[in-house]
Structures are given as C-alpha cells and as structure tokens.
C-alpha positions as a Markdown table, in Angstrom:
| # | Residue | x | y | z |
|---|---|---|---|---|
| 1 | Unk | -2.3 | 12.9 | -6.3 |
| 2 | Unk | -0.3 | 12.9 | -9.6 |
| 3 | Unk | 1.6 | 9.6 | -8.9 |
| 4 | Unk | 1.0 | 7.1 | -10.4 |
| 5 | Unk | 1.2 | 2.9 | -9.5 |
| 6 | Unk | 4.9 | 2.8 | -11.8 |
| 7 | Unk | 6.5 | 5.9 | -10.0 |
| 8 | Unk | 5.7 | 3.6 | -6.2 |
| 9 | Unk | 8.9 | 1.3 | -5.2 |
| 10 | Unk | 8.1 | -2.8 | -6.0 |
| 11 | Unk | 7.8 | -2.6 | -2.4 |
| 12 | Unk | 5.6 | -0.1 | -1.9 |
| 13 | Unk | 3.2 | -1.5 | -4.2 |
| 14 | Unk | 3.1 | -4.5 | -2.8 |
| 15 | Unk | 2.7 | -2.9 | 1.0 |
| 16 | Unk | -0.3 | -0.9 | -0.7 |
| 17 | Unk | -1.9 | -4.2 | -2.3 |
| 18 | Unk | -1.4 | -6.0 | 1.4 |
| 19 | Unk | -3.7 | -2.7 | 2.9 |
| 20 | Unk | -6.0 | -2.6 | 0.5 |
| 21 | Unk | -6.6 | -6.5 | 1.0 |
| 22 | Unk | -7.4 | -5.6 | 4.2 |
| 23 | Unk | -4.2 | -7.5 | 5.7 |
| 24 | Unk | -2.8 | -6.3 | 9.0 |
| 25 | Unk | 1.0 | -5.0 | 9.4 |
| 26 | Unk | 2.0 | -8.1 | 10.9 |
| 27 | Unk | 0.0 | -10.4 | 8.0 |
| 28 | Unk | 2.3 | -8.0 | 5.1 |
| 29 | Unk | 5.6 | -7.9 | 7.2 |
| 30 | Unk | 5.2 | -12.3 | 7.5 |
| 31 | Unk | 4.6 | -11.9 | 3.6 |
| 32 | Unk | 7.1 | -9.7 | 2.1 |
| 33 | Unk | 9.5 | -11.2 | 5.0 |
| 34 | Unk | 10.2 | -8.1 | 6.0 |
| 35 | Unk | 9.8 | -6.4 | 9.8 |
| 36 | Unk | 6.4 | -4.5 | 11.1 |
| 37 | Unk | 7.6 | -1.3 | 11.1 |
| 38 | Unk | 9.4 | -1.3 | 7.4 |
| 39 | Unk | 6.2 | -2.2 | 6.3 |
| 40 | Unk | 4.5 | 0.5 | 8.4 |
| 41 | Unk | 7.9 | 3.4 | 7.0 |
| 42 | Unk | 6.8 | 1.7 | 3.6 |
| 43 | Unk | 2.6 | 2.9 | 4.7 |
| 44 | Unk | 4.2 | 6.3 | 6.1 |
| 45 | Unk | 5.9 | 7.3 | 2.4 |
| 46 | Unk | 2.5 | 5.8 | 0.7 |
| 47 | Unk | 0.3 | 8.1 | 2.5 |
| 48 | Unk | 3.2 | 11.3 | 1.7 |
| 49 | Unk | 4.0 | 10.7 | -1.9 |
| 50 | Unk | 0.0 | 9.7 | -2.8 |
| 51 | Unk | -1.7 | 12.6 | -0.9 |
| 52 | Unk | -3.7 | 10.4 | 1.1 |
| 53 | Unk | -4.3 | 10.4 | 4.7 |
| 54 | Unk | -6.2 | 7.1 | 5.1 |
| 55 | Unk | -6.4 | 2.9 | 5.1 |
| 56 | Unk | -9.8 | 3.6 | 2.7 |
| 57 | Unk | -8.0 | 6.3 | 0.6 |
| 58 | Unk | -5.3 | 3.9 | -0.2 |
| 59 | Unk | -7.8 | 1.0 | -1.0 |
| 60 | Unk | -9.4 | 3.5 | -3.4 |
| 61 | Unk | -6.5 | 4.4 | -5.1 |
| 62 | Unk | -5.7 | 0.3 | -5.5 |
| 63 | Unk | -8.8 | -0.4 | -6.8 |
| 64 | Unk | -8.7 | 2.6 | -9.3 |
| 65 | Unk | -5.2 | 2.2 | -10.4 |
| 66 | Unk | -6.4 | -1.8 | -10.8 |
| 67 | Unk | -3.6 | -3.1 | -8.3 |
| 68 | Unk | -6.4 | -5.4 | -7.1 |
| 69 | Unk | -10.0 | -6.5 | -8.1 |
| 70 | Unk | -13.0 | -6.5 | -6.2 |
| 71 | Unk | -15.4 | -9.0 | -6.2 |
C-alpha cells in the first residue's frame, strides 16, 4: 500500500471519506451529486490502487492517513 491520500483523485478521496463515515452508496452519490455506480467505479479503483479488499480496510487507511477523526 504505497499510495498515499495526495496521489487519490479529489474524488476518490472524498468517496473514501463518505465509506469510512459509514455512509451508504446512495447517501455519497446524493452528496457528491454524482450517480451510485460512479461512486461505487470510484470504491472499485480505491480498493485496486490502495491494496485493500475491504469497507474496514478503507476506514483504517482514513483514519491513519487523518482523512477523518474519530471520536
């Protein structure tokens, strides 16, 4: 997992903050005003280019990179 938050799209990072919220497709796509499956092609190249496989892996990496806080 060598990449790192500033080599992600705008896009991407803000599809990967919206996961690791817990947010569903749906509550991202209404968001970013943007259609359920770009947000889901957006999760699809997160999970390729990160190395990471799962909803939990990404909220790890978020919360380790500092993309969001947790209480």
């Amino acid at each position: 997992m060598n990449t790192t938050p500033e080599r992600l799209t705008r896009r991407q990072r803000e599809v990967l903050i919206g996961i690791a919220l817990g947010k569903t497709m749906k509550q991202i796509a209404l968001a970013l005003e943007i259609s359920v499956k770009t947000v889901e092609t957006h999760r699809s190249h997160l999970y390729e280019a990160l190395e990471i496989h799962e909803v939990a892996g990404l909220t790890r990496y978020a919360i380790k990179h500092g993309l969001i806080e947790v209480d």
